[in-house]
N, C-alpha and C positions, 0 to 999 in steps of 0.2 A: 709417326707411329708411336713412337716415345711417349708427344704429348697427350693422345687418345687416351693410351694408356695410364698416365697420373690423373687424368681428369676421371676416367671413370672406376677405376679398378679401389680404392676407397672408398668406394661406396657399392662395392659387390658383397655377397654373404661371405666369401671365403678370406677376406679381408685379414682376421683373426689368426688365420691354417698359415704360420708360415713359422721362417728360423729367426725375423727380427722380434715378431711380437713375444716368443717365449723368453725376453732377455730380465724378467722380473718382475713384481709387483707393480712397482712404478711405471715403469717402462709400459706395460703392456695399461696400464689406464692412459698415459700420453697418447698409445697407440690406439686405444678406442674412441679418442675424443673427437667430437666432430670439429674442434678447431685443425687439430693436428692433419685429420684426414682434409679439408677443406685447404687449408696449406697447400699439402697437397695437390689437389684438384687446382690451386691458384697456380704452381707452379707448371703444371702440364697447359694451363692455358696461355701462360705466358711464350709457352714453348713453341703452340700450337702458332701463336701470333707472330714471333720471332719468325716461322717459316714459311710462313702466307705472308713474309714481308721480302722475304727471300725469295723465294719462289716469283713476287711481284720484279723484282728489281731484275732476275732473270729473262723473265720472259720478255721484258719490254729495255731489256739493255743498257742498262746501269740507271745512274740517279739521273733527273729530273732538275734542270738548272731553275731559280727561281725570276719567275721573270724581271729584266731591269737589272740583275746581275750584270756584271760585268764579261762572263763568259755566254750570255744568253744568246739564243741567233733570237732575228729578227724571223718575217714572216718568208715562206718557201725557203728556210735554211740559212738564208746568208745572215751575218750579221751586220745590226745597225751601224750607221758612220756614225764618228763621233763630233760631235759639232767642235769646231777650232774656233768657238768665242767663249 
């Protein structure tokens, strides 16, 4: 929800209407910049991907061994033997 939020709400009208942007002349041009805003929206996407990684690694029960690893199973679960030559 978070990151919806930073992704889209910078770039609504009301953007402007709030207690950070009255902090000054300066301030408040930083705060209409579309780099600033864009920031922004980079971090809510970042957030959005951080949790659709989460979310991935829940649903299917932690990390994903890399095959030939050392902890990998072989085929229907078990693991490979290890050759004694």
């Amino acid at each position: 929800m978070v990151g919806v939020m930073l992704l889209v709400l910078p770039w609504m009208p009301g953007w402007d209407q709030n207690y950070f942007s009255g902090g000054g002349r300066g301030w408040y041009s930083v705060w209409m910049s579309p780099y600033f805003r864009g920031a922004v929206s980079g971090v809510g996407v970042v957030n959005l991907l951080v949790s659709f990684v989460e979310v991935h690694f829940l649903l299917w029960g932690g990390r994903r061994r890399a095959p030939g690893s050392p902890d990998s199973e072989g085929p229907g679960g078990r693991r490979p033997r290890r050759s004694s030559g």
